[in-house]
C-alpha positions as CSV (number, residue, x, y, z in Angstrom):
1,X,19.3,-40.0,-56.5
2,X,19.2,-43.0,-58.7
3,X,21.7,-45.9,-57.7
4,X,23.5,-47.7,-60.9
5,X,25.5,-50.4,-61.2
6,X,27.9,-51.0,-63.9
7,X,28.9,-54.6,-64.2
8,X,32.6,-55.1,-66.0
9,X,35.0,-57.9,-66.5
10,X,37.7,-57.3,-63.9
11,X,40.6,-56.9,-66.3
12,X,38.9,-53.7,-67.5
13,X,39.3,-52.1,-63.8
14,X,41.3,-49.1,-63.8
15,X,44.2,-50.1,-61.7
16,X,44.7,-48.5,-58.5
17,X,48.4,-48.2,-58.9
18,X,47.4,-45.6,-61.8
19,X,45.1,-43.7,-59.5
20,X,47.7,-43.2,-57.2
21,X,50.9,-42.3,-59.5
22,X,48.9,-40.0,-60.8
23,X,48.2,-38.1,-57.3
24,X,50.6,-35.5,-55.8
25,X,53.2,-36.5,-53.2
26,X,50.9,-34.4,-50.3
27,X,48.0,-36.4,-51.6
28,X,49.5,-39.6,-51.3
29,X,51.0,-39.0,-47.0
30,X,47.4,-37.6,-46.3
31,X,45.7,-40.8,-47.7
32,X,48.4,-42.7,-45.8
33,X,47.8,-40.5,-42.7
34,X,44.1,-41.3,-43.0
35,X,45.2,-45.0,-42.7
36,X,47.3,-44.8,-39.7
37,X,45.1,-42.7,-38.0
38,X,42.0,-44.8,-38.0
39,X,44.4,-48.0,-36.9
40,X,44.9,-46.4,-34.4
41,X,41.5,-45.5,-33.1
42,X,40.8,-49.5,-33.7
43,X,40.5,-50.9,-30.1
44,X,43.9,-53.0,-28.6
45,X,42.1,-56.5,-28.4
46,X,40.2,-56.6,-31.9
47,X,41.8,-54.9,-34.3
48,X,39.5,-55.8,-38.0
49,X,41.3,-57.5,-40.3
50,X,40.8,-58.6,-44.0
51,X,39.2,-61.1,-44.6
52,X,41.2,-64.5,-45.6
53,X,41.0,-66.3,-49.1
54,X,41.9,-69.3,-49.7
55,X,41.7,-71.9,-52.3
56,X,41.8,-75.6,-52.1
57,X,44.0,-77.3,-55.1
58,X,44.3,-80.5,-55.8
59,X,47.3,-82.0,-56.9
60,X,47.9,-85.0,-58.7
């Protein structure tokens, strides 16, 4: 298989909130079941979290 990579600005994204209107109710709790269930399989002391951004502004 031959890997590709498109490169594109990011305001030509196709938004996720379009993906998901456009997906049946059932769909949309069995994605959200997916996501609870693998919180929960995260161990108690370590859960993974996102990573933080930050910027630094300066004011003046």
């Amino acid at each position: 298989m031959e890997k590709t990579v498109r490169k594109v600005p990011f305001h030509d994204q196709p938004s996720d909130a379009s993906y998901w209107r456009d997906q049946s109710p059932q769909k949309r709790l069995a994605a959200l079941e997916q996501i609870r269930r693998e919180y929960h399989d995260w161990p108690d002391d370590a859960p993974p979290r996102l990573q933080r951004v930050y910027s630094v502004v300066e004011r003046s």
